[in-house]
Structures are given as structure tokens and as C-alpha cells.
PDB file of N, CA, C and O in Angstrom:
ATOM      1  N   UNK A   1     103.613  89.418 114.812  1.00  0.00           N
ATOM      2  CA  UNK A   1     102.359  89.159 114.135  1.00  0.00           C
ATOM      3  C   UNK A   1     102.032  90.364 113.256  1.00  0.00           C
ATOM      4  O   UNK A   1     102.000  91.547 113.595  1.00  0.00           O
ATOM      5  N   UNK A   2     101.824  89.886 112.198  1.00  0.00           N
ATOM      6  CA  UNK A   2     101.421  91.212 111.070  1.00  0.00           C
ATOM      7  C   UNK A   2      99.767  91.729 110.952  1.00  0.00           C
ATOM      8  O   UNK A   2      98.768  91.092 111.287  1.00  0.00           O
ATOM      9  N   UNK A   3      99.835  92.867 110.462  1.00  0.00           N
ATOM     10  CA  UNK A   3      98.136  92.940 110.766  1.00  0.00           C
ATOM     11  C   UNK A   3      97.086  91.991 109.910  1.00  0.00           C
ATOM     12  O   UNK A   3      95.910  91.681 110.101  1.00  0.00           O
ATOM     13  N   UNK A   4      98.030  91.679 108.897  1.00  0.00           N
ATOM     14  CA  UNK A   4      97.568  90.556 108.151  1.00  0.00           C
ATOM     15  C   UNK A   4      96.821  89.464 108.630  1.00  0.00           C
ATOM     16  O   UNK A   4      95.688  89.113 108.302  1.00  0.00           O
ATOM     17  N   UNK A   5      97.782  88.853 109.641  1.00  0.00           N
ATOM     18  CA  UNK A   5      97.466  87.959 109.874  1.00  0.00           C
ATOM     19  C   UNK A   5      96.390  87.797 111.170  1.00  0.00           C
ATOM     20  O   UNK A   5      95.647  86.832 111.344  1.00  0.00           O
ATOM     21  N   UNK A   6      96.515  89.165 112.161  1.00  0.00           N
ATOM     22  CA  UNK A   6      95.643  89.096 112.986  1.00  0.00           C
ATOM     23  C   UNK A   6      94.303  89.141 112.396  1.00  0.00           C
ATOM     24  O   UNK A   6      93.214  88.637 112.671  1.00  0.00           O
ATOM     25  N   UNK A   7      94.732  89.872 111.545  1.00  0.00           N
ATOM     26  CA  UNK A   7      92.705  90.099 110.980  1.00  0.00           C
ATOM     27  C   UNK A   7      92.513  88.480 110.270  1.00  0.00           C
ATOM     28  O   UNK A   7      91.351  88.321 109.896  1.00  0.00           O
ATOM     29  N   UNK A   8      93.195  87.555 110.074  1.00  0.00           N
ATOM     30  CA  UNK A   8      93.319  86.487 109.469  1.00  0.00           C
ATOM     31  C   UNK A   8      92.137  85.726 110.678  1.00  0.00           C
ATOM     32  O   UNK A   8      91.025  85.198 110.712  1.00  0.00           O
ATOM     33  N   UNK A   9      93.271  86.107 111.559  1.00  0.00           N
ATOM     34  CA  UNK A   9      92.839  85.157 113.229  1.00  0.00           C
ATOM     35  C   UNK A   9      91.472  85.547 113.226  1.00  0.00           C
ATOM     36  O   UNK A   9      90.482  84.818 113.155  1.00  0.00           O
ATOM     37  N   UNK A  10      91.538  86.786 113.311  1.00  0.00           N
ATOM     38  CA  UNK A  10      90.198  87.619 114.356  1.00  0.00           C
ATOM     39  C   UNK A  10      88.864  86.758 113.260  1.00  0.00           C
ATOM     40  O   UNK A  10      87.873  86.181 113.708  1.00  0.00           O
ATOM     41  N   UNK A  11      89.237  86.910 111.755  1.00  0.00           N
ATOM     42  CA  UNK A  11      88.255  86.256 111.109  1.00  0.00           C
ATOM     43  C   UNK A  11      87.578  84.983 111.140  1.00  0.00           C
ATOM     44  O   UNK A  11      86.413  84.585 111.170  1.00  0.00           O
ATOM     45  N   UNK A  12      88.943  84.407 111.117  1.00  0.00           N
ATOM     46  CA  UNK A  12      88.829  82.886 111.138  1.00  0.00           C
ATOM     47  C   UNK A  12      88.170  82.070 113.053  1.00  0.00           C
ATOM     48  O   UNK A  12      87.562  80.999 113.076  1.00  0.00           O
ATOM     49  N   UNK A  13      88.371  82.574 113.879  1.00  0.00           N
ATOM     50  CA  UNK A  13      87.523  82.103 114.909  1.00  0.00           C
ATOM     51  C   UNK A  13      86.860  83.470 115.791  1.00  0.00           C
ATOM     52  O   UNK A  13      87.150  83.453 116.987  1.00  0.00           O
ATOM     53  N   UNK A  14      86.278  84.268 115.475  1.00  0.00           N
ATOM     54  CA  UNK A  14      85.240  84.636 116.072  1.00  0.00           C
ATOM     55  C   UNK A  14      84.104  83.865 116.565  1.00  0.00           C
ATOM     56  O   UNK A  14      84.513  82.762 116.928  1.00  0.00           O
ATOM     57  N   UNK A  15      82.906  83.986 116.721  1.00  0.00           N
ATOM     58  CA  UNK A  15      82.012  83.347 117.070  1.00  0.00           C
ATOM     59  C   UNK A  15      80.983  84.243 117.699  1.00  0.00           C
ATOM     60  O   UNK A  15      81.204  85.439 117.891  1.00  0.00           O
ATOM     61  N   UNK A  16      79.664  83.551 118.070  1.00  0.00           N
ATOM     62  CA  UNK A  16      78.515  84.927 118.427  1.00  0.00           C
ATOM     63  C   UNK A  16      78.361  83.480 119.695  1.00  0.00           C
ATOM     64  O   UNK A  16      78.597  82.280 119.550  1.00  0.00           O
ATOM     65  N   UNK A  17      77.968  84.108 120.653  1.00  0.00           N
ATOM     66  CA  UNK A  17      77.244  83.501 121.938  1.00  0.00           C
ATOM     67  C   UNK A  17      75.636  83.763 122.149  1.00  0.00           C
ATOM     68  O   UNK A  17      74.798  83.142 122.803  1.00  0.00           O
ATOM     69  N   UNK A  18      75.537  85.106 121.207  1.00  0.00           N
ATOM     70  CA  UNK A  18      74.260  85.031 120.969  1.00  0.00           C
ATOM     71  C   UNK A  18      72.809  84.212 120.860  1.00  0.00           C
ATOM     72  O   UNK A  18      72.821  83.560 119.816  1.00  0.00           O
ATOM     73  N   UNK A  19      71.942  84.087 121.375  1.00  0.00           N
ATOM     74  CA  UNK A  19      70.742  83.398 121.025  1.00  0.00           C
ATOM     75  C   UNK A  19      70.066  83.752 119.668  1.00  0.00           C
ATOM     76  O   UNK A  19      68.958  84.287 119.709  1.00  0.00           O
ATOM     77  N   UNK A  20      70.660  83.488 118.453  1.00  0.00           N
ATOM     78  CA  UNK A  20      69.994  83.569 117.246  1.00  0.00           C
ATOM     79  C   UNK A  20      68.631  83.268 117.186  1.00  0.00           C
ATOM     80  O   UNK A  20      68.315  82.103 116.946  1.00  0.00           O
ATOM     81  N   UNK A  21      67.270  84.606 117.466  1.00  0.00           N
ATOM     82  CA  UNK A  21      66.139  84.034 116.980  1.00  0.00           C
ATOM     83  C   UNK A  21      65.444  85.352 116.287  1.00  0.00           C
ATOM     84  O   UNK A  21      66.068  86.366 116.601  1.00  0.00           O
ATOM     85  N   UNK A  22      64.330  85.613 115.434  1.00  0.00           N
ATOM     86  CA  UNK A  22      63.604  86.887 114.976  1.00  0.00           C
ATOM     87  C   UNK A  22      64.077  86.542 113.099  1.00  0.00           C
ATOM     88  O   UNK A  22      63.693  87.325 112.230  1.00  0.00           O
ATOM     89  N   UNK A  23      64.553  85.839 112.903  1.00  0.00           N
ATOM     90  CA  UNK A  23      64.990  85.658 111.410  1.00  0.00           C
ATOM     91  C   UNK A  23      64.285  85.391 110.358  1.00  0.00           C
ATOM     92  O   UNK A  23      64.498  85.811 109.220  1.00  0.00           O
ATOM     93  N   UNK A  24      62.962  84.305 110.904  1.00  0.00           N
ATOM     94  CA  UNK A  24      61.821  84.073 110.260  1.00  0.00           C
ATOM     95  C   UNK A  24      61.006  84.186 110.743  1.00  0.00           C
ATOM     96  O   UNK A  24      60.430  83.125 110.983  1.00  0.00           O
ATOM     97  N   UNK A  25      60.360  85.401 111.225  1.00  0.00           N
ATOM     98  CA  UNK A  25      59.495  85.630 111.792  1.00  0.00           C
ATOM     99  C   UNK A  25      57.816  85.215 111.380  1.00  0.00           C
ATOM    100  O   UNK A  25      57.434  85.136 110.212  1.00  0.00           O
ATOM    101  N   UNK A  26      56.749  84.925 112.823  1.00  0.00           N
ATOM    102  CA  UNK A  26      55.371  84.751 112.647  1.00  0.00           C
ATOM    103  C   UNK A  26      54.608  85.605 112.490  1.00  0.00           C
ATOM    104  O   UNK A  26      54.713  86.490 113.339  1.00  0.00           O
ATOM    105  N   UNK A  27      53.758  85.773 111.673  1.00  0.00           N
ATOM    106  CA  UNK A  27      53.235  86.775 111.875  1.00  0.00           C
ATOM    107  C   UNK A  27      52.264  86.858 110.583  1.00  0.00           C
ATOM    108  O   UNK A  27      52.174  85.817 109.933  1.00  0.00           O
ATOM    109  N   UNK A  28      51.481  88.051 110.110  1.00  0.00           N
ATOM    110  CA  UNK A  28      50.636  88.264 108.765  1.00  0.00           C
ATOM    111  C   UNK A  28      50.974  89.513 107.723  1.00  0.00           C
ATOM    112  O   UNK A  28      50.293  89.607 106.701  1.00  0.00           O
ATOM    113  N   UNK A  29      52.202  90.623 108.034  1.00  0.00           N
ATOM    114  CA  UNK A  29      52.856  91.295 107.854  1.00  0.00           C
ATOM    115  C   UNK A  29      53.652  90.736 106.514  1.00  0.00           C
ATOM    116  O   UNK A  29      53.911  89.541 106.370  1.00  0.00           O
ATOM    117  N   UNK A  30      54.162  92.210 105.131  1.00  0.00           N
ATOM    118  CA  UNK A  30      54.964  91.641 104.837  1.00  0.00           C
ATOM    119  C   UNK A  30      55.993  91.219 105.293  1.00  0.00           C
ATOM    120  O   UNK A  30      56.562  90.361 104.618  1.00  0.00           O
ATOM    121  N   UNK A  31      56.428  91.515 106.187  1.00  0.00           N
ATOM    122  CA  UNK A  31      57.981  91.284 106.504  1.00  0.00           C
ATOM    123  C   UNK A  31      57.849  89.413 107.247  1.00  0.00           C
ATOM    124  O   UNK A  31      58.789  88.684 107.566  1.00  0.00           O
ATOM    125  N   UNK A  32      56.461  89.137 107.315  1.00  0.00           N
ATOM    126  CA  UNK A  32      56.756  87.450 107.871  1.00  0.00           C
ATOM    127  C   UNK A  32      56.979  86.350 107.010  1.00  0.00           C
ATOM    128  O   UNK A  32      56.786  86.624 105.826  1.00  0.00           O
ATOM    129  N   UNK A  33      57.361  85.083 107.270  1.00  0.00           N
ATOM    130  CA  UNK A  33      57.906  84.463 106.803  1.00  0.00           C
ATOM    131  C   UNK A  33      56.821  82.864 107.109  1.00  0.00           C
ATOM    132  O   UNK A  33      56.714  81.931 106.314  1.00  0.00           O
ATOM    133  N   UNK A  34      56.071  82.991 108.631  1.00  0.00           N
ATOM    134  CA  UNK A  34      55.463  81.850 109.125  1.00  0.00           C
ATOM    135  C   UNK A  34      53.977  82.155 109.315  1.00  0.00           C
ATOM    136  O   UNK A  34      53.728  83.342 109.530  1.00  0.00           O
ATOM    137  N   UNK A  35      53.083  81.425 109.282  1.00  0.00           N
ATOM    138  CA  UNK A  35      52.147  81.494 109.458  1.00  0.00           C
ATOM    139  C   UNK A  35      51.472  81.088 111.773  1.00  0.00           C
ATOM    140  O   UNK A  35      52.211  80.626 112.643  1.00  0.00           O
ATOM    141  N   UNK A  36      50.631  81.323 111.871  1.00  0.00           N
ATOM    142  CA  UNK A  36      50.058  80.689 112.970  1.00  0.00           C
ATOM    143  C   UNK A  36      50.702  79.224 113.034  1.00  0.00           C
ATOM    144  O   UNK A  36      51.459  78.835 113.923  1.00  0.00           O
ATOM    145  N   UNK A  37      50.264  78.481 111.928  1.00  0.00           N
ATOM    146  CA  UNK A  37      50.595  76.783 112.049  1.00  0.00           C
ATOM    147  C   UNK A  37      52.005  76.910 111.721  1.00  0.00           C
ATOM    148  O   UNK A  37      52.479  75.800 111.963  1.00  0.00           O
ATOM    149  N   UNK A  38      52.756  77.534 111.375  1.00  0.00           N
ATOM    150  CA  UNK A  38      54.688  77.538 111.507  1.00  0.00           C
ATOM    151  C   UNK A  38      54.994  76.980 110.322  1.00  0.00           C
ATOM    152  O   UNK A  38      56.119  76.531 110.103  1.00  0.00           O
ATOM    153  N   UNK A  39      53.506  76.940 108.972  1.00  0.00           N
ATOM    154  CA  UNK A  39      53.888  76.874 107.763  1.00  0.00           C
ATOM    155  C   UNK A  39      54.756  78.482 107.312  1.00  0.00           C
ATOM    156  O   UNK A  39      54.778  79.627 107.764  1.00  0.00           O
ATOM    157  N   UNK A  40      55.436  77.687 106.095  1.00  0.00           N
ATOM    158  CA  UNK A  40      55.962  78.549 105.531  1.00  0.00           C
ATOM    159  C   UNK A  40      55.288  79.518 104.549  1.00  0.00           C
ATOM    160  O   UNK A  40      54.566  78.857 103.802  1.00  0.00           O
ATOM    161  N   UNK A  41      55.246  80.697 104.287  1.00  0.00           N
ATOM    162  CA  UNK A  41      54.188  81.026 103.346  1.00  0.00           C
ATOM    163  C   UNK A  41      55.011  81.044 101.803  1.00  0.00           C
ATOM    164  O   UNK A  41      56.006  81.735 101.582  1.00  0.00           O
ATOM    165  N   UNK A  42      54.417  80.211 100.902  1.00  0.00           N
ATOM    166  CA  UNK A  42      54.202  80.047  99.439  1.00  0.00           C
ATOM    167  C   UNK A  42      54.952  78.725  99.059  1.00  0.00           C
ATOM    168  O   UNK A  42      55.199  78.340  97.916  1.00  0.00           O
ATOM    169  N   UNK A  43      55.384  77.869 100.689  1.00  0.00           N
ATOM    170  CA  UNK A  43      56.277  76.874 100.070  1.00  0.00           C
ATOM    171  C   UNK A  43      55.423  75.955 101.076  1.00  0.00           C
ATOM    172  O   UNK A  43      55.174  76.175 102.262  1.00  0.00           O
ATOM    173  N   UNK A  44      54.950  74.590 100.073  1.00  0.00           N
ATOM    174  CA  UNK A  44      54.032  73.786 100.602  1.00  0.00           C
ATOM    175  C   UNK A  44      54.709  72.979 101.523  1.00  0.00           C
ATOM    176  O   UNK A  44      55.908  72.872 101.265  1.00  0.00           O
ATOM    177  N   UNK A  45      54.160  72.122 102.932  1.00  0.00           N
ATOM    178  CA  UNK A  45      54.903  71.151 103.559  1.00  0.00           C
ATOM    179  C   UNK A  45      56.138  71.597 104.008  1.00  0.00           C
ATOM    180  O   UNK A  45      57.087  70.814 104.062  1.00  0.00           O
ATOM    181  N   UNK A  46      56.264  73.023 104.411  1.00  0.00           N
ATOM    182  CA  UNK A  46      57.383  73.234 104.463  1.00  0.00           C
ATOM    183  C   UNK A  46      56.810  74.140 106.050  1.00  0.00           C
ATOM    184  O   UNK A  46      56.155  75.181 106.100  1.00  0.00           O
ATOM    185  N   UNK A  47      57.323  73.320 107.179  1.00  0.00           N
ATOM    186  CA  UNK A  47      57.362  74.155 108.413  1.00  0.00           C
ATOM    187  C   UNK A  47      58.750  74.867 109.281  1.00  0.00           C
ATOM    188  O   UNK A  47      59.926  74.751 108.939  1.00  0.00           O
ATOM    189  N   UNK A  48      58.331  75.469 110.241  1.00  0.00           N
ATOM    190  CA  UNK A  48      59.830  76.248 110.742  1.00  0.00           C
ATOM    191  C   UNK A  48      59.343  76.175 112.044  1.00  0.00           C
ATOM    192  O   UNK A  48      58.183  76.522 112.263  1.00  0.00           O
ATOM    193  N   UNK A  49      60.324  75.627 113.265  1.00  0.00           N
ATOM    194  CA  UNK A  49      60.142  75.383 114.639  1.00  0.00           C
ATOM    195  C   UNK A  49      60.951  75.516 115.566  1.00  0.00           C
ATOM    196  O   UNK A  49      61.249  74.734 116.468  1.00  0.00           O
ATOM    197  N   UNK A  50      61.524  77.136 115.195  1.00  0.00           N
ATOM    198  CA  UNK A  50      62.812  76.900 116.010  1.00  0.00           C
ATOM    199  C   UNK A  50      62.495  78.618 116.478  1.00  0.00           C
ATOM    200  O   UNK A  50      61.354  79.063 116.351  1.00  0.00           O
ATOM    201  N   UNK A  51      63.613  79.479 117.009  1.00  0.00           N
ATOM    202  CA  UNK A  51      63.525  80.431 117.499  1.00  0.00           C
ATOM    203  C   UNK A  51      63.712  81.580 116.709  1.00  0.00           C
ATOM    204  O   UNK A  51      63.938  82.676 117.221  1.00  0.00           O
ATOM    205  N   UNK A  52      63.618  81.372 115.296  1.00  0.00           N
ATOM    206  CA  UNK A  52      63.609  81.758 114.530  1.00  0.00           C
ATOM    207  C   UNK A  52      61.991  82.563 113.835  1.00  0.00           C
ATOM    208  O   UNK A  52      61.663  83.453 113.050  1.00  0.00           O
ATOM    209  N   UNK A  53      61.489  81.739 114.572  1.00  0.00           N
ATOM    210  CA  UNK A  53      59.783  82.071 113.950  1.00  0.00           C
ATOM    211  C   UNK A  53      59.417  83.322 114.947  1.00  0.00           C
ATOM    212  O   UNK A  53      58.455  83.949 114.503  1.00  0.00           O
ATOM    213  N   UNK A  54      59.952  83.874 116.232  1.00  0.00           N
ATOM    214  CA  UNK A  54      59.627  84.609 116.936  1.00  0.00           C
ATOM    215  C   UNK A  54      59.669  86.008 116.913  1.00  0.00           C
ATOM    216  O   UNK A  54      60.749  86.566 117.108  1.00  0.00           O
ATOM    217  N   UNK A  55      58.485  86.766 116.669  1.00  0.00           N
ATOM    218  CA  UNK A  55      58.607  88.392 116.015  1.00  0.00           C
ATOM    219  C   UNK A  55      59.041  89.259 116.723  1.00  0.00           C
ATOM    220  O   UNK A  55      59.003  90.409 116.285  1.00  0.00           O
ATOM    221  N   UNK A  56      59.721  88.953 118.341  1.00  0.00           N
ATOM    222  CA  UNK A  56      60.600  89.914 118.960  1.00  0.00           C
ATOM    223  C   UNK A  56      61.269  88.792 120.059  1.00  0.00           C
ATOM    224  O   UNK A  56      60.790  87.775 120.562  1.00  0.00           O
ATOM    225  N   UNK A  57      62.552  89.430 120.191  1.00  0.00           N
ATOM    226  CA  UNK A  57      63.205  88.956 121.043  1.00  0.00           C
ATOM    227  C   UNK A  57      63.286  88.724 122.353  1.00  0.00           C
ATOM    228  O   UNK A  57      63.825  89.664 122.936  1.00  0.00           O
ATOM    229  N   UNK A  58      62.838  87.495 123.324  1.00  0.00           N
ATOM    230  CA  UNK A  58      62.149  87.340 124.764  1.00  0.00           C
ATOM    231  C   UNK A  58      63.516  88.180 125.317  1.00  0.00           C
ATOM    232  O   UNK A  58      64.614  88.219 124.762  1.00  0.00           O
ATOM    233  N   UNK A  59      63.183  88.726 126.359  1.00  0.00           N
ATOM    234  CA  UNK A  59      63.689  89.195 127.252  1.00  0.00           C
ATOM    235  C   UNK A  59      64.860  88.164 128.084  1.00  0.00           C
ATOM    236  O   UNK A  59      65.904  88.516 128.632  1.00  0.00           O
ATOM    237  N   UNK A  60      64.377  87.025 127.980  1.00  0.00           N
ATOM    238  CA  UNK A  60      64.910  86.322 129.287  1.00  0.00           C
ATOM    239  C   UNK A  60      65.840  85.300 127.880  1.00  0.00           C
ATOM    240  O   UNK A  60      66.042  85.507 126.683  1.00  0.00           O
ATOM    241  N   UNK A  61      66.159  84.302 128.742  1.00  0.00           N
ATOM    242  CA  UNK A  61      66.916  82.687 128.136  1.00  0.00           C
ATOM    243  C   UNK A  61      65.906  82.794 126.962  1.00  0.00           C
ATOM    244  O   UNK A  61      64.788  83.238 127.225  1.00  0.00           O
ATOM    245  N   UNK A  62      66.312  82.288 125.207  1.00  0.00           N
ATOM    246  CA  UNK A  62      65.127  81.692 124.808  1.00  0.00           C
ATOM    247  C   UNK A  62      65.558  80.486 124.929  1.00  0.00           C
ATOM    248  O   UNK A  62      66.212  80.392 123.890  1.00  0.00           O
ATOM    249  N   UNK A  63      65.675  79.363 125.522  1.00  0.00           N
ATOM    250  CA  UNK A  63      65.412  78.129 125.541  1.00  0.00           C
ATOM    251  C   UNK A  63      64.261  77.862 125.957  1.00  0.00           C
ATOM    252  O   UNK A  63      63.918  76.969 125.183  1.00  0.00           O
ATOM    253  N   UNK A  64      63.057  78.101 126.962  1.00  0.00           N
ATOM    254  CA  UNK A  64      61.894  78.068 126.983  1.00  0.00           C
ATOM    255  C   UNK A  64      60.914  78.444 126.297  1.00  0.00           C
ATOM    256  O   UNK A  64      59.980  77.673 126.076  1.00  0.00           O
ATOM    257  N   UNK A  65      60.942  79.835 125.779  1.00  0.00           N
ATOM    258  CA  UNK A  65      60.189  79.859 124.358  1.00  0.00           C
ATOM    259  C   UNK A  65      60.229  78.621 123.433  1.00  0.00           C
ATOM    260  O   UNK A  65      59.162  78.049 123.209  1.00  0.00           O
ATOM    261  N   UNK A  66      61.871  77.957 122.633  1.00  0.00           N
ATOM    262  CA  UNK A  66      61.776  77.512 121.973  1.00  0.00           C
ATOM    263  C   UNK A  66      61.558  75.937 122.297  1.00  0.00           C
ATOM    264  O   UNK A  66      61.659  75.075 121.424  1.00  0.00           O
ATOM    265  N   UNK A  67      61.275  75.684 123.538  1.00  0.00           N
ATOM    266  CA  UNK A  67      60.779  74.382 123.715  1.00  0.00           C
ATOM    267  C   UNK A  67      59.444  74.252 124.178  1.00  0.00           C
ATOM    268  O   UNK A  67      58.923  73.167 124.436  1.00  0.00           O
ATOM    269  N   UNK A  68      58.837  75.458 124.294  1.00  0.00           N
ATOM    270  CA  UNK A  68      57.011  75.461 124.075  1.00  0.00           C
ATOM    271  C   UNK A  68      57.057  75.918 122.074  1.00  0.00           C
ATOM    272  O   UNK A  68      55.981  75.523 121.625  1.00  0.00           O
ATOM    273  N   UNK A  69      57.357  76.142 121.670  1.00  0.00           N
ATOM    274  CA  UNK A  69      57.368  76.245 120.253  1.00  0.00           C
ATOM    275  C   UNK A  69      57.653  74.546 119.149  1.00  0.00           C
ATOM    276  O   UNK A  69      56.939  74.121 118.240  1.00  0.00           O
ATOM    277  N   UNK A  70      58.769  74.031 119.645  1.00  0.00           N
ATOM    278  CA  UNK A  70      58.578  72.437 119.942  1.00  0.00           C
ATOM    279  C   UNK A  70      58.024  71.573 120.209  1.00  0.00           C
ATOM    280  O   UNK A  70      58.296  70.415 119.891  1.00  0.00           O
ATOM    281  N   UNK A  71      56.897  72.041 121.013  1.00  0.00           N
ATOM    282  CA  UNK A  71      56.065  71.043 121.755  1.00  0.00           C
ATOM    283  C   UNK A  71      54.416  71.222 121.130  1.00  0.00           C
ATOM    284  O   UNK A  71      53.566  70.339 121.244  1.00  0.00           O
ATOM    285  N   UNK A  72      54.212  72.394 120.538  1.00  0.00           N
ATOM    286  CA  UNK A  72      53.450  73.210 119.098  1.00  0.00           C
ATOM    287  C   UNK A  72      53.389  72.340 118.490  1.00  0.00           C
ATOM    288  O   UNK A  72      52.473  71.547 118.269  1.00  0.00           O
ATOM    289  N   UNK A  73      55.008  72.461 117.950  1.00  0.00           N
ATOM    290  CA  UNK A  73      54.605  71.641 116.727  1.00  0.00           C
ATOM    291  C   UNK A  73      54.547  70.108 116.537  1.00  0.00           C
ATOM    292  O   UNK A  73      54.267  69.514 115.496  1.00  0.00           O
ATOM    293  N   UNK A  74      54.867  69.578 117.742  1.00  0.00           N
ATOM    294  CA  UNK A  74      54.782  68.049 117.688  1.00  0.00           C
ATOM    295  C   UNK A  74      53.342  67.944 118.187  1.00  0.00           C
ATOM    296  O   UNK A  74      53.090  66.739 118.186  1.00  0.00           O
ATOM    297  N   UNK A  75      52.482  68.494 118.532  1.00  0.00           N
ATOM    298  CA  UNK A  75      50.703  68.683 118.642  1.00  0.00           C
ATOM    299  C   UNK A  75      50.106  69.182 117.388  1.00  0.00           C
ATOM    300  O   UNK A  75      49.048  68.642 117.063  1.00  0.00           O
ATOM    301  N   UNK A  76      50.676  70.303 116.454  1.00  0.00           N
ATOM    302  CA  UNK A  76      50.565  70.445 114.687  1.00  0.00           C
ATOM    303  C   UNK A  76      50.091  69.389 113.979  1.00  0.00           C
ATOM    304  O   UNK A  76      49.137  69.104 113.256  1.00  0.00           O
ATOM    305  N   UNK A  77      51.617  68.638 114.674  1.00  0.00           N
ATOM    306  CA  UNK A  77      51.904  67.243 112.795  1.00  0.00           C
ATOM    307  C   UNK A  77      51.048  66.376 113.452  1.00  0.00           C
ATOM    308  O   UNK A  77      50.341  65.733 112.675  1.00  0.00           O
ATOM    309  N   UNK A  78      50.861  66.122 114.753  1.00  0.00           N
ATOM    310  CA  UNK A  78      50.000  64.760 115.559  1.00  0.00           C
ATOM    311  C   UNK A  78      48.784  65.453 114.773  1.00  0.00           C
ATOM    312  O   UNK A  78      48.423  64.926 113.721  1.00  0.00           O
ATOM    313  N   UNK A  79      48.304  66.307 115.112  1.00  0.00           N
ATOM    314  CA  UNK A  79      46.865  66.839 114.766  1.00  0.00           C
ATOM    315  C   UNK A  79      46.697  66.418 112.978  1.00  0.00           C
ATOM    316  O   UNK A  79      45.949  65.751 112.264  1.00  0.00           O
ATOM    317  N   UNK A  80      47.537  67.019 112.889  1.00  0.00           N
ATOM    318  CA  UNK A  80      47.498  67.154 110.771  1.00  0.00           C
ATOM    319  C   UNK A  80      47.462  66.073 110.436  1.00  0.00           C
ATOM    320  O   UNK A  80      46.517  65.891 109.668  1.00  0.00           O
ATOM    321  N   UNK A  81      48.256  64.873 110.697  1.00  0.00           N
ATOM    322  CA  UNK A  81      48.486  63.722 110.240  1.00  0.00           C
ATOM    323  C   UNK A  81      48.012  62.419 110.783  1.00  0.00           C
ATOM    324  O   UNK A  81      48.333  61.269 110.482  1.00  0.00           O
ATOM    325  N   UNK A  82      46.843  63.063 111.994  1.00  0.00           N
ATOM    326  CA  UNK A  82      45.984  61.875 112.799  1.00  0.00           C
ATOM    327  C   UNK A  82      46.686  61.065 113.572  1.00  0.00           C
ATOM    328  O   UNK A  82      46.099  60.040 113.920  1.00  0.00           O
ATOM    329  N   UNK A  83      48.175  61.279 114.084  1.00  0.00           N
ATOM    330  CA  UNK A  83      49.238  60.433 114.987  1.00  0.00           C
ATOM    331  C   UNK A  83      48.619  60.382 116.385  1.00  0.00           C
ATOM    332  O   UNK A  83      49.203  59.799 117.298  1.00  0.00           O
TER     333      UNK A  83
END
């Protein structure tokens, strides 16, 4: 195997196991991206509901964060849209 090609490999299937969340963060700061209601700021009708909206990283699993963050926003759009 040439080094060529390992770095070929190593590229081509890596992967992260990681819990990807903190990317679009909530908050009133420049650095945020979401508002309280998980609007987007400057782009209309445009919400974010994933683990992504969270301004630091939970300690534990985020699968529970992001399924009380889920459950937000399906009480949001019911509320907003009279459902």
C-alpha cells in the first residue's frame, strides 16, 4: 500500500461519532444565529430545531435536549398557526 493511497482510504471513510450540536446557536449575541422562537434571524419563516440551536454543549447524551427542543417547536407552529 502506497502512502498515496492510504491517505486516499483514511480520507475517503473516516467518519465523526460525534454528537454534532453548537453550530447555530440561540441566543442575542453576535455570534447567534436563532432567536428564543428558533426563528432564524434576517431570514423570514425560516426556523432551526435541531441540536444545532444549542449555545453549549450538554454534558450528557444530547438526544434529550434535542427531543425537548422538538417538542418546542411542535407547541411554536401549533401556537403560531392556531393548530
Amino acid at each position: 500500500m502506497t502512502v498515496k493511497s492510504l491517505e486516499n482510504f483514511v480520507r475517503d471513510s473516516v467518519v465523526t461519532y460525534w454528537h454534532q450540536t453548537c453550530t447555530a446557536k440561540m441566543g442575542r449575541d453576535s455570534m447567534s444565529v436563532v432567536d428564543g422562537k428558533l426563528k432564524v434571524y434576517g431570514i423570514d419563516n425560516l426556523r432551526i430545531a435541531d441540536g444545532s440551536i444549542m449555545p453549549r454543549i450538554t454534558t450528557g447524551n444530547t438526544m434529550a435536549p434535542c427531543v425537548v427542543i422538538g417538542e418546542r417547536a411542535g407547541e411554536m407552529l401549533e401556537a403560531a398557526h392556531g393548530i
